[in-house]
mmCIF file of the N, C-alpha and C atoms, coordinates in Angstrom:
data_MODEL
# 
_entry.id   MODEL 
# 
loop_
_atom_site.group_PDB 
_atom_site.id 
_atom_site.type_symbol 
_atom_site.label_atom_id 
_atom_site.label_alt_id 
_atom_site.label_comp_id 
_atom_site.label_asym_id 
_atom_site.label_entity_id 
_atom_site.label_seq_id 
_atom_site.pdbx_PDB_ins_code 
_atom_site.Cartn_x 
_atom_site.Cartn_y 
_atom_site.Cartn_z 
_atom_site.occupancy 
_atom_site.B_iso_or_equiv 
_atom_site.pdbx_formal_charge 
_atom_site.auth_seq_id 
_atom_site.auth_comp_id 
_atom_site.auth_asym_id 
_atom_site.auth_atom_id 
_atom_site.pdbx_PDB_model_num 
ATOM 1   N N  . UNK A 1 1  ? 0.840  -1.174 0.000  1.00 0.00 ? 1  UNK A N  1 
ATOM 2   C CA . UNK A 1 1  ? 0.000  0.000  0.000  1.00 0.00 ? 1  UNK A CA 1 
ATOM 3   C C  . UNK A 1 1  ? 0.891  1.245  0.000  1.00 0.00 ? 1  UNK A C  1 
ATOM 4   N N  . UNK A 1 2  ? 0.395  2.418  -0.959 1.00 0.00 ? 2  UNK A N  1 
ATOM 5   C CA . UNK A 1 2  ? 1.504  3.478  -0.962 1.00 0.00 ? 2  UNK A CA 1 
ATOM 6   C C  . UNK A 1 2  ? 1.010  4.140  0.378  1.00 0.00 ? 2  UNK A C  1 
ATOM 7   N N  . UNK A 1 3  ? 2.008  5.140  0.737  1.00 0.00 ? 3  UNK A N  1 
ATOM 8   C CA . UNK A 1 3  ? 1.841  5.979  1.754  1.00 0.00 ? 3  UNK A CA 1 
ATOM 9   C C  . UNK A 1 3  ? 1.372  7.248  0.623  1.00 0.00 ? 3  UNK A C  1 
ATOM 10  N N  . UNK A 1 4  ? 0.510  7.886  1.480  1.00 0.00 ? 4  UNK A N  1 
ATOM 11  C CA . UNK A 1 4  ? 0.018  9.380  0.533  1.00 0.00 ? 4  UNK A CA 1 
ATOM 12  C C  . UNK A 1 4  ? 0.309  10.516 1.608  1.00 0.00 ? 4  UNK A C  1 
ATOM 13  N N  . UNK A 1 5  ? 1.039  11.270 0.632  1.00 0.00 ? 5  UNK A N  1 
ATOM 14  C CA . UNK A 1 5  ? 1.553  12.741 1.863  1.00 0.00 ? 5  UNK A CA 1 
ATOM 15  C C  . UNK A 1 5  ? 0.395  13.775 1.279  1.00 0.00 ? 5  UNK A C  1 
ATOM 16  N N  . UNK A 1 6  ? -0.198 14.288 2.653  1.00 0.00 ? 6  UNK A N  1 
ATOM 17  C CA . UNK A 1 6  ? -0.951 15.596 2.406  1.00 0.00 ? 6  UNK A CA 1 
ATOM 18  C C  . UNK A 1 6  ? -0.408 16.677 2.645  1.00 0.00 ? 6  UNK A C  1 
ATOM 19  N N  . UNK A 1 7  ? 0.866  16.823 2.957  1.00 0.00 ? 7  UNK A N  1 
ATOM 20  C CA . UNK A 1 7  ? 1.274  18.212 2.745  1.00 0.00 ? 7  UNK A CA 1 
ATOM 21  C C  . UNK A 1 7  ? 2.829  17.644 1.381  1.00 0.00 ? 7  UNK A C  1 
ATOM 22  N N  . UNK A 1 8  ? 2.675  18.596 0.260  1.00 0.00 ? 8  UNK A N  1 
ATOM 23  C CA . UNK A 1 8  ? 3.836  18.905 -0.615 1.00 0.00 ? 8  UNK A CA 1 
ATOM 24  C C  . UNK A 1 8  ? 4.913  18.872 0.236  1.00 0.00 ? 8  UNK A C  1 
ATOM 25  N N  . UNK A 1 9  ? 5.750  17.572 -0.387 1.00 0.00 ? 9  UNK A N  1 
ATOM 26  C CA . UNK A 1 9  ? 7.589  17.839 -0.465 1.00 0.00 ? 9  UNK A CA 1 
ATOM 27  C C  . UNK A 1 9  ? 7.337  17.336 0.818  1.00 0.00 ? 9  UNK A C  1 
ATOM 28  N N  . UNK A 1 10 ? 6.427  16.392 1.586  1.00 0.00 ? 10 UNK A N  1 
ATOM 29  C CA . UNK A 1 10 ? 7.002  16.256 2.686  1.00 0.00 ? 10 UNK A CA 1 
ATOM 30  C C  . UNK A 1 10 ? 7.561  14.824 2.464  1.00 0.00 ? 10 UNK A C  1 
ATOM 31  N N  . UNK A 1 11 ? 7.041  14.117 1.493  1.00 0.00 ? 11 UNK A N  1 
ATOM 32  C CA . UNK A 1 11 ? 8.105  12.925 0.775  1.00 0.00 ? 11 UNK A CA 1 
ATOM 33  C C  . UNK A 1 11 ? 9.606  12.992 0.789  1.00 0.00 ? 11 UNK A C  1 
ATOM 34  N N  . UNK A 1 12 ? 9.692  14.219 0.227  1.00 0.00 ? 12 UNK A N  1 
ATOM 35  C CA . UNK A 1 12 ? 11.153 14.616 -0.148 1.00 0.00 ? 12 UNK A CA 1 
ATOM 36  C C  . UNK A 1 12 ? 11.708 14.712 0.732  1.00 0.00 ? 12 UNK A C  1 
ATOM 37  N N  . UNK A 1 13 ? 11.232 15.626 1.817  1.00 0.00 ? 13 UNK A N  1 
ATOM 38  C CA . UNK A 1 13 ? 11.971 15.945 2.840  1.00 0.00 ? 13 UNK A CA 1 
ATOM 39  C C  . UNK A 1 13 ? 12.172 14.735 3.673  1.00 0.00 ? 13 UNK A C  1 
ATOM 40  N N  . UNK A 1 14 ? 11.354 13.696 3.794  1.00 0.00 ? 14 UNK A N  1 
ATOM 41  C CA . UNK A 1 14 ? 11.601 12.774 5.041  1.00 0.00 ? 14 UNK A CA 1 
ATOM 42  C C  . UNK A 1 14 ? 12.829 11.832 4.187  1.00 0.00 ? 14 UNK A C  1 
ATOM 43  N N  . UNK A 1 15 ? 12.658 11.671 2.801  1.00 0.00 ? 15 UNK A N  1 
ATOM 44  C CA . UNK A 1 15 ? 13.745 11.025 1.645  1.00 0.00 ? 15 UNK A CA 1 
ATOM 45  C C  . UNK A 1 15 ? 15.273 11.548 2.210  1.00 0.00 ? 15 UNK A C  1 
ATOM 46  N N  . UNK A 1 16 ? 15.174 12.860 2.239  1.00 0.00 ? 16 UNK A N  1 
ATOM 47  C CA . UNK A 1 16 ? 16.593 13.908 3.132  1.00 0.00 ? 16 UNK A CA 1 
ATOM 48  C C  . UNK A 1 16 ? 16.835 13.594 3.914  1.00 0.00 ? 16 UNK A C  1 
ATOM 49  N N  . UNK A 1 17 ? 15.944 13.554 5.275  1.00 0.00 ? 17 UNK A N  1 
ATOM 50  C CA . UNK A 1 17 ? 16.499 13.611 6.699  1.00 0.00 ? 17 UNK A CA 1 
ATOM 51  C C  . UNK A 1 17 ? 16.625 11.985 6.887  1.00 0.00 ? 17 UNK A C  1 
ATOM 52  N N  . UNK A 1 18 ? 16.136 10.758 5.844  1.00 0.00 ? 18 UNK A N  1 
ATOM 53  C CA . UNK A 1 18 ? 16.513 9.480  6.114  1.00 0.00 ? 18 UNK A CA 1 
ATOM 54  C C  . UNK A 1 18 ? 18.135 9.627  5.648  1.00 0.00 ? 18 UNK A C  1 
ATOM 55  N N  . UNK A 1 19 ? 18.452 9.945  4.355  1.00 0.00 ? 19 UNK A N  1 
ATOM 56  C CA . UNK A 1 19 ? 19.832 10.249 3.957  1.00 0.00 ? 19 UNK A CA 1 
ATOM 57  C C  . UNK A 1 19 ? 20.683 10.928 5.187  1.00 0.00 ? 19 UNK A C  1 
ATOM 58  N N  . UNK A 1 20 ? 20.299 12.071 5.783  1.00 0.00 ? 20 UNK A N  1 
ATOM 59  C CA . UNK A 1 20 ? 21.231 12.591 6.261  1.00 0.00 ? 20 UNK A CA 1 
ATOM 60  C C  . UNK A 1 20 ? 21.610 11.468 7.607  1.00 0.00 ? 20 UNK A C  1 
ATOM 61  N N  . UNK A 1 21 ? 20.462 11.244 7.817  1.00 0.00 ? 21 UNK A N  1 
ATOM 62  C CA . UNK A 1 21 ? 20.707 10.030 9.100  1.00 0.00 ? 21 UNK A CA 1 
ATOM 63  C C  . UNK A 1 21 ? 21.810 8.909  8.822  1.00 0.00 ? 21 UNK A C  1 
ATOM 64  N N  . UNK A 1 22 ? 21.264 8.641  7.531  1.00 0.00 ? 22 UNK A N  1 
ATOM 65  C CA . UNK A 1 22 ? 22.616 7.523  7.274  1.00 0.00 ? 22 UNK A CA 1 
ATOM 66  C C  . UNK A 1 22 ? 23.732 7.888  6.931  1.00 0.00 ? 22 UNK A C  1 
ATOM 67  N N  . UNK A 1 23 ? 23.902 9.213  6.122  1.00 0.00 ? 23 UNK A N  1 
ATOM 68  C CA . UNK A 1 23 ? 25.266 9.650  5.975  1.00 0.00 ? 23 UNK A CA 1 
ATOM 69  C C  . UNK A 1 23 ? 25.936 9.713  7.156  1.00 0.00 ? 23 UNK A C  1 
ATOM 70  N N  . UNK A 1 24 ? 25.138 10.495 8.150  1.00 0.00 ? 24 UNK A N  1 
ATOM 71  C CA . UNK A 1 24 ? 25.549 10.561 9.785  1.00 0.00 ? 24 UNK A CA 1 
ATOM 72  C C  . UNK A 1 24 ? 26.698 9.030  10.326 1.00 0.00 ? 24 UNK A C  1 
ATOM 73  N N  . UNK A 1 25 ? 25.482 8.731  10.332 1.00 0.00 ? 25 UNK A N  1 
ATOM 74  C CA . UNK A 1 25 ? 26.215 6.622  11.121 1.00 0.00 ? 25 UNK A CA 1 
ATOM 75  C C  . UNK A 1 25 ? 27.325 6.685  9.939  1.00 0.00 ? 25 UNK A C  1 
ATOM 76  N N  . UNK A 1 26 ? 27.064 6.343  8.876  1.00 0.00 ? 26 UNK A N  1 
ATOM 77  C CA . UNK A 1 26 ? 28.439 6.082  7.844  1.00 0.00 ? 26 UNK A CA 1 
ATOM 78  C C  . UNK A 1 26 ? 29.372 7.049  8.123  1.00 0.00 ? 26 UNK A C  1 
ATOM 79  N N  . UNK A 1 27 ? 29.749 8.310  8.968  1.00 0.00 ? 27 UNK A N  1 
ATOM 80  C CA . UNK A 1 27 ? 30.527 9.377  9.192  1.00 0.00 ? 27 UNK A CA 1 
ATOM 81  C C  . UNK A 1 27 ? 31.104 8.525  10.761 1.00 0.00 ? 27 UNK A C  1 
ATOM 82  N N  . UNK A 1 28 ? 30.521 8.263  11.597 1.00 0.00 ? 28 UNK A N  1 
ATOM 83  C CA . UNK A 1 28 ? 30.979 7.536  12.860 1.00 0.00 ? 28 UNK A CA 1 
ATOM 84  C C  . UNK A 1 28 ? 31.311 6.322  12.858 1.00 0.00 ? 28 UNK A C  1 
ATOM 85  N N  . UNK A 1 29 ? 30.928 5.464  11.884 1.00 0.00 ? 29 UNK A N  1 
ATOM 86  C CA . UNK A 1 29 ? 31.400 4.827  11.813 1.00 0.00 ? 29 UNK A CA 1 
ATOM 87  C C  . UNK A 1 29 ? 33.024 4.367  11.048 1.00 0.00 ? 29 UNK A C  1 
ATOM 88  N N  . UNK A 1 30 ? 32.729 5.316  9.758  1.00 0.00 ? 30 UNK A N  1 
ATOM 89  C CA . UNK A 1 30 ? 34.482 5.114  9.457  1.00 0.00 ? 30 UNK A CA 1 
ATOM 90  C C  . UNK A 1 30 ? 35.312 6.570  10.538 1.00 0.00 ? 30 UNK A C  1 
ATOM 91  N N  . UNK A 1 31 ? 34.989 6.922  11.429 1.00 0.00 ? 31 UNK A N  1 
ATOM 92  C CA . UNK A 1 31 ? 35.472 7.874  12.343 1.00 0.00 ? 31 UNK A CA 1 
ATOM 93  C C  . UNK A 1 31 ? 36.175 6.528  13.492 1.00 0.00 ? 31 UNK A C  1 
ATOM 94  N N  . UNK A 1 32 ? 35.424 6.108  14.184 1.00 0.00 ? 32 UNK A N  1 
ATOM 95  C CA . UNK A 1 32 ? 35.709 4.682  14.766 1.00 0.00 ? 32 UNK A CA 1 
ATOM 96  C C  . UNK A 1 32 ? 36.173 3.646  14.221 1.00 0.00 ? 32 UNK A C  1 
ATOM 97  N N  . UNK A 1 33 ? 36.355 3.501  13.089 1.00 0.00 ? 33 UNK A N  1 
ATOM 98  C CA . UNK A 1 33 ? 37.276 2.399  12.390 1.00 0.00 ? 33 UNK A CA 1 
ATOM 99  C C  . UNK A 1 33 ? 38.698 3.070  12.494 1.00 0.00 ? 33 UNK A C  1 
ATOM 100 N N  . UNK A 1 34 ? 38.474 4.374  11.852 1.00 0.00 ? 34 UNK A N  1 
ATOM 101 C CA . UNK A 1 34 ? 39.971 5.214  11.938 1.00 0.00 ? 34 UNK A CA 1 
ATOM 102 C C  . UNK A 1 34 ? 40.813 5.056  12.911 1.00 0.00 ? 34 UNK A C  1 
ATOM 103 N N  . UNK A 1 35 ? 40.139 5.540  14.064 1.00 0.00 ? 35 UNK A N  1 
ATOM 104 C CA . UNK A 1 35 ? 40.542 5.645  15.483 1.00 0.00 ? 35 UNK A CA 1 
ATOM 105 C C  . UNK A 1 35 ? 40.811 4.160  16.257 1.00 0.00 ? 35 UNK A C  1 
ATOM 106 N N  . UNK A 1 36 ? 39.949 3.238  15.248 1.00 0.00 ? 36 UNK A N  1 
ATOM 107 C CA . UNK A 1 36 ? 40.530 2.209  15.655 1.00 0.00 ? 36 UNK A CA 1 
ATOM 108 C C  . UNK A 1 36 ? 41.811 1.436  14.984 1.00 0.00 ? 36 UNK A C  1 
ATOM 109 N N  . UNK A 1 37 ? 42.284 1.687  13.523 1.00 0.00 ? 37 UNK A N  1 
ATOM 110 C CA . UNK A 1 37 ? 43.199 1.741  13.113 1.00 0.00 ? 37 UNK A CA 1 
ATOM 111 C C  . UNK A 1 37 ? 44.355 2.140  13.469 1.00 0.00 ? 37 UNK A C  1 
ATOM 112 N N  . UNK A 1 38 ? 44.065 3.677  14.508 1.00 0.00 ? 38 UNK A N  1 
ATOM 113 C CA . UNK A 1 38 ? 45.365 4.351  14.449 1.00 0.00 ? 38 UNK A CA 1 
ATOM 114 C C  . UNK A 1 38 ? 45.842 3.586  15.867 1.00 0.00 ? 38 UNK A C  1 
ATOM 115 N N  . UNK A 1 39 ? 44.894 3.187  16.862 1.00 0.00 ? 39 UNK A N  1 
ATOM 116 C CA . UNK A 1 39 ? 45.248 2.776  18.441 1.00 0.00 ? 39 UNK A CA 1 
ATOM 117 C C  . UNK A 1 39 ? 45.660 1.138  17.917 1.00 0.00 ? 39 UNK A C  1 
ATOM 118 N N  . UNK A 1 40 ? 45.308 0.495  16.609 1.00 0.00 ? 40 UNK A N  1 
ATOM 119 C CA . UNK A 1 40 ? 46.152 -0.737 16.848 1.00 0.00 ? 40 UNK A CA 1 
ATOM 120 C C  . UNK A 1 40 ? 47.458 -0.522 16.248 1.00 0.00 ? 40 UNK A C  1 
ATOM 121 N N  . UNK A 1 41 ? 48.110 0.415  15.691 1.00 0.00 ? 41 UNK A N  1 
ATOM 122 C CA . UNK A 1 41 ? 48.845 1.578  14.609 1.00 0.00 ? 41 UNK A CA 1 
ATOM 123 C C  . UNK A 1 41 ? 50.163 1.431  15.550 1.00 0.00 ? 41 UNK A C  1 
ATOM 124 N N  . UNK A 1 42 ? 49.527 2.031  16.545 1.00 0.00 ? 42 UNK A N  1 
ATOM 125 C CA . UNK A 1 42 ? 50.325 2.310  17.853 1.00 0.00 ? 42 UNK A CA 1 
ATOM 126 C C  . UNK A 1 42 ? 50.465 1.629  18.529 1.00 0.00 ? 42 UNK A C  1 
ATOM 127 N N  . UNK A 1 43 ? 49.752 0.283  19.228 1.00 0.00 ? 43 UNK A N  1 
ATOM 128 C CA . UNK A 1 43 ? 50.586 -0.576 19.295 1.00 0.00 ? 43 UNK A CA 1 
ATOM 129 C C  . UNK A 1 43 ? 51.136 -1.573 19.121 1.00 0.00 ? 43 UNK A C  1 
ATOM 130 N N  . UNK A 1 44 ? 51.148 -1.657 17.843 1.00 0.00 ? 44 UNK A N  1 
ATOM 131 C CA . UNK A 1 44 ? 52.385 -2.432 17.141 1.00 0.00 ? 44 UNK A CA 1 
ATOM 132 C C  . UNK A 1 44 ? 53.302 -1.865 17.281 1.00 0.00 ? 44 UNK A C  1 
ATOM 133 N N  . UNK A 1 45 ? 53.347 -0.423 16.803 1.00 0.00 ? 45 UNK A N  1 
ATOM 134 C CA . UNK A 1 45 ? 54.548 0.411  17.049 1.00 0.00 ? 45 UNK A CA 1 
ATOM 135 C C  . UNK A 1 45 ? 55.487 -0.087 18.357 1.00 0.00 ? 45 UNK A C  1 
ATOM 136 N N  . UNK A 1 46 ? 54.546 0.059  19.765 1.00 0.00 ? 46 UNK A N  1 
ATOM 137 C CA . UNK A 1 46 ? 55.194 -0.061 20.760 1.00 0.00 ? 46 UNK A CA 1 
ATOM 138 C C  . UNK A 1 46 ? 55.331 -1.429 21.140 1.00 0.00 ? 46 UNK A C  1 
ATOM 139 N N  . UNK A 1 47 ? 54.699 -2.353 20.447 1.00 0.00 ? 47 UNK A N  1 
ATOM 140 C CA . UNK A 1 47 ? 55.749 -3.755 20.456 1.00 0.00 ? 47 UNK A CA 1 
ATOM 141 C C  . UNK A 1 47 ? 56.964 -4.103 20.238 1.00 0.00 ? 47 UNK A C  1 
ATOM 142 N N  . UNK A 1 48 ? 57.376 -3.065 18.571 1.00 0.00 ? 48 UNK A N  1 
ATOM 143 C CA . UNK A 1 48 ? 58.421 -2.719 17.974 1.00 0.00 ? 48 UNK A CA 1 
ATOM 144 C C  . UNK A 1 48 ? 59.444 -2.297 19.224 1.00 0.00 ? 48 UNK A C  1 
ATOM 145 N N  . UNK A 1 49 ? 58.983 -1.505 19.966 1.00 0.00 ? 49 UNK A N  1 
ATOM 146 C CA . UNK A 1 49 ? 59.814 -1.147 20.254 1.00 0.00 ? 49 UNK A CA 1 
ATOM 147 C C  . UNK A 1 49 ? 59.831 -1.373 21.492 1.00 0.00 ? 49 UNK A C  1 
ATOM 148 N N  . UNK A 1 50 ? 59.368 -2.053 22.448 1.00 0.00 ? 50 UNK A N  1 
ATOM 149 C CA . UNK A 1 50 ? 59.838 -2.907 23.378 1.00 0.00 ? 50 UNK A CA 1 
ATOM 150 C C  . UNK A 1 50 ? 60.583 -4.253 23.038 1.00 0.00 ? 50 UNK A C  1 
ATOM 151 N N  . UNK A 1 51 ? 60.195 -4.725 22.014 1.00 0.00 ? 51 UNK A N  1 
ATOM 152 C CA . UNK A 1 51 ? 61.328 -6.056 21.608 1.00 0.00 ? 51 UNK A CA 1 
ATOM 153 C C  . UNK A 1 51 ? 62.691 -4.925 21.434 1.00 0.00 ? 51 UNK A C  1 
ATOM 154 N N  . UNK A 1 52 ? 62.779 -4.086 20.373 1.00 0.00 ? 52 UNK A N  1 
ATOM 155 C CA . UNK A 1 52 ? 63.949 -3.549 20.130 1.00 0.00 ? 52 UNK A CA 1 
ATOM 156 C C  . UNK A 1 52 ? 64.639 -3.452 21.665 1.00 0.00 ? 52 UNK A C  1 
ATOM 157 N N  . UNK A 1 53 ? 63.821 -3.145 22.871 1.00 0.00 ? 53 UNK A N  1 
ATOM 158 C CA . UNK A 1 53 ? 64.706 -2.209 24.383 1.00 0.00 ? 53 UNK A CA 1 
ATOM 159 C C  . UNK A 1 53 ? 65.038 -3.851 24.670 1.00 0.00 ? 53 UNK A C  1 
ATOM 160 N N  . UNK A 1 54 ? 64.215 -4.752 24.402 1.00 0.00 ? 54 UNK A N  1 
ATOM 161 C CA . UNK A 1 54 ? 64.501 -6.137 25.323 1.00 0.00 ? 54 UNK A CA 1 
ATOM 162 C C  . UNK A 1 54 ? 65.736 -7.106 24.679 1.00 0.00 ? 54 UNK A C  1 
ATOM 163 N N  . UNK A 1 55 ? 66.153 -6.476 22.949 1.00 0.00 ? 55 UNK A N  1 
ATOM 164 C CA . UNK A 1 55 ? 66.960 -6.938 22.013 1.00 0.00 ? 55 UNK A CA 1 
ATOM 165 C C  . UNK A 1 55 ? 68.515 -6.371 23.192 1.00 0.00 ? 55 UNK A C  1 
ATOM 166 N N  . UNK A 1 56 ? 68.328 -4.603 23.395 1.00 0.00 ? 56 UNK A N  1 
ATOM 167 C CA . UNK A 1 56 ? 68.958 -4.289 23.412 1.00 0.00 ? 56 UNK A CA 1 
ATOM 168 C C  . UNK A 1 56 ? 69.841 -4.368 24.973 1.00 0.00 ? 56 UNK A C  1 
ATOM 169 N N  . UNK A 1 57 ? 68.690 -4.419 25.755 1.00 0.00 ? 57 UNK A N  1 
ATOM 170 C CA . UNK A 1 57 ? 69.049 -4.802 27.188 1.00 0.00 ? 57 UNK A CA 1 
ATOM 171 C C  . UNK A 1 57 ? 69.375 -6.853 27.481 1.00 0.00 ? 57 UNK A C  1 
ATOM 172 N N  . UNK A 1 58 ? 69.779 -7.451 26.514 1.00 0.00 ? 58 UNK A N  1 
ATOM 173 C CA . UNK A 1 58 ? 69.961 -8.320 26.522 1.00 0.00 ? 58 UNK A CA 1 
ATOM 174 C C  . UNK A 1 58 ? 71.286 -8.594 26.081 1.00 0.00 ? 58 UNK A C  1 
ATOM 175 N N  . UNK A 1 59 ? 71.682 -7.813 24.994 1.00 0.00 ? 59 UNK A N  1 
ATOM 176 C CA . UNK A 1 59 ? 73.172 -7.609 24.424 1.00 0.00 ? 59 UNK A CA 1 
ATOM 177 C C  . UNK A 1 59 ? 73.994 -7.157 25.208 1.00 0.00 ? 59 UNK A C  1 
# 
């Protein structure tokens, strides 16, 4: 069954504010992937470089 809008463009508009909603989540979500990229980024980094101190305090 269609939905029927009695006021003009209010189709459109709810068409918008569903878009903007999802653009929204798709914005936090690769925001939180990022951030989760960069914190596993880092520590690998600092694995790196605790083997390197444990290489070096061993020599």
């Amino acid at each position: 069954m269609a939905i029927v809008y009695s006021i003009p463009n209010q189709r459109d508009a709810e068409t918008l504010a569903i878009r903007r909603v999802i653009r929204a989540s798709n914005a936090e979500h690769i925001a939180r992937r990022r951030a989760l990229d960069e914190a596993e980024r880092l520590a690998a980094m600092l694995r790196h470089v605790e083997r390197a101190f444990t290489i070096v305090g061993s020599a």
